[in-house]
N, C-alpha and C positions, 0 to 999 in steps of 0.2 A: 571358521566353524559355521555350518550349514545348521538349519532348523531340520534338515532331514539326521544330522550326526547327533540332535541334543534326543530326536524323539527315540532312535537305534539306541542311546546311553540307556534310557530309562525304561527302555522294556528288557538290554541286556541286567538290570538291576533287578525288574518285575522277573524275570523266568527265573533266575537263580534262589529267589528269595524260600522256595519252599526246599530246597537243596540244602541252603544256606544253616537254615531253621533246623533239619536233622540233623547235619554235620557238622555242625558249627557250638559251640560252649559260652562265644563272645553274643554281649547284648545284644550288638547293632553290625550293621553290613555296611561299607561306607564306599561308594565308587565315584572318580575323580571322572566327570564326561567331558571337561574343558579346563585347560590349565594352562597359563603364560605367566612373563614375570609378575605383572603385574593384577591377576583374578585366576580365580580358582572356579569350577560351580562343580559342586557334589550331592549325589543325592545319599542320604543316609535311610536305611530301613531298619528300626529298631524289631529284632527278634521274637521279640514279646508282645509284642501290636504290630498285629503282621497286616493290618488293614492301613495302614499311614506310613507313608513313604515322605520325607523332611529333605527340599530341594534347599540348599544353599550355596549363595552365592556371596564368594570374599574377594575384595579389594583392597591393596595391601600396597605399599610403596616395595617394588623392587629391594634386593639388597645392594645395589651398587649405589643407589641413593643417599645412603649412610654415610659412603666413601666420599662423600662429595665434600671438600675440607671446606666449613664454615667459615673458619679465618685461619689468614696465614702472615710468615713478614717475607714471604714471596709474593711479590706482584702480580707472579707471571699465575702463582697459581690462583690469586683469587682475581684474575683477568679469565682465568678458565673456569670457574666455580659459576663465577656471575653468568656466563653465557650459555651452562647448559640450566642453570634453575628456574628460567622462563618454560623450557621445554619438558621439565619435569611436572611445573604447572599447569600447563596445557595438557597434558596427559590424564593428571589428576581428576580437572574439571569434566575431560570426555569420560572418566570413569565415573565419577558422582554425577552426573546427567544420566548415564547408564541405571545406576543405582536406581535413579527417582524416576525412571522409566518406569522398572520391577517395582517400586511402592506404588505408581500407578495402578498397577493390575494386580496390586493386594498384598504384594510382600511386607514383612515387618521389618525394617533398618532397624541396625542397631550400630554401635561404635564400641568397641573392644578396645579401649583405650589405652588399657596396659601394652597390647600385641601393636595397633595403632592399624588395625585390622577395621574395617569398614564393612556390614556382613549384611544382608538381606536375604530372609528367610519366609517359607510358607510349608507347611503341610498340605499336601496331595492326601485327600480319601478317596479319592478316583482317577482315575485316566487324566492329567491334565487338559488343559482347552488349549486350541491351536493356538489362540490369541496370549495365552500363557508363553507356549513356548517360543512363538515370534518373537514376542518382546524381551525372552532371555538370551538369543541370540547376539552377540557382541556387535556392535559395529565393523565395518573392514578397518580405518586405522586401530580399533582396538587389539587385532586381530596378529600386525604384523610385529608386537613386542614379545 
């Protein structure tokens, strides 16, 4: 994902929103501008404050990660368990370094501990700043999961 595809997301969110508002009966408008296994970034526009557009950002472990057997009385498969849960943590850390990028330039973290969802949020009253959407931009290894 390009910093030119997150800023296309959020004016395709901006033009619709007064469309949205007549046609529409639900609170809020919700569009997905990036999405892999492992983050989501959505900007939400609630119908009823139609001046505040609520950009968020989720980090989230994959579902295959679940599948990864904790313990076994196979060898073979906790020989194979051990060897990708390095590379699951390495993934992790480039997404919470991502994360604390975005609190850098003002987002609020928070941790959804039930969902086990990682989520960094900000309300837009304006046109976001470049420097905004640069640093929402994913990494490229973020990019190829």
């Amino acid at each position: 994902m390009e910093y030119s595809d997150l800023v296309k997301g959020y004016q395709r969110l901006i033009d619709k929103r007064i469309k949205s508002a007549l046609a529409n009966d639900q609170p809020e408008r919700v569009v997905t501008i990036h999405e892999t296994v492992w983050l989501r970034i959505l900007l939400i526009h609630n119908l009823k404050n139609p001046d505040i557009v609520r950009l968020v950002v989720e980090v989230s472990f994959p579902n295959w990660v679940y599948e990864i057997p904790m313990s076994s009385n196979n060898d073979e498969i906790i020989k194979e368990s051990s060897l990708r849960i390095p590379g699951v943590l390495k993934e992790l850390v480039i997404h919470l370094e991502y994360l604390q990028k975005l609190s850098d330039v003002g987002f609020r973290l928070e941790l959804l501990a039930e969902e086990g969802i990682w989520n960094a949020s900000t309300e837009l009253k304006q046109p976001p700043s470049k420097e905004l959407f640069k640093a929402l931009v994913p990494t490229k290894s973020m990019t190829r999961h």
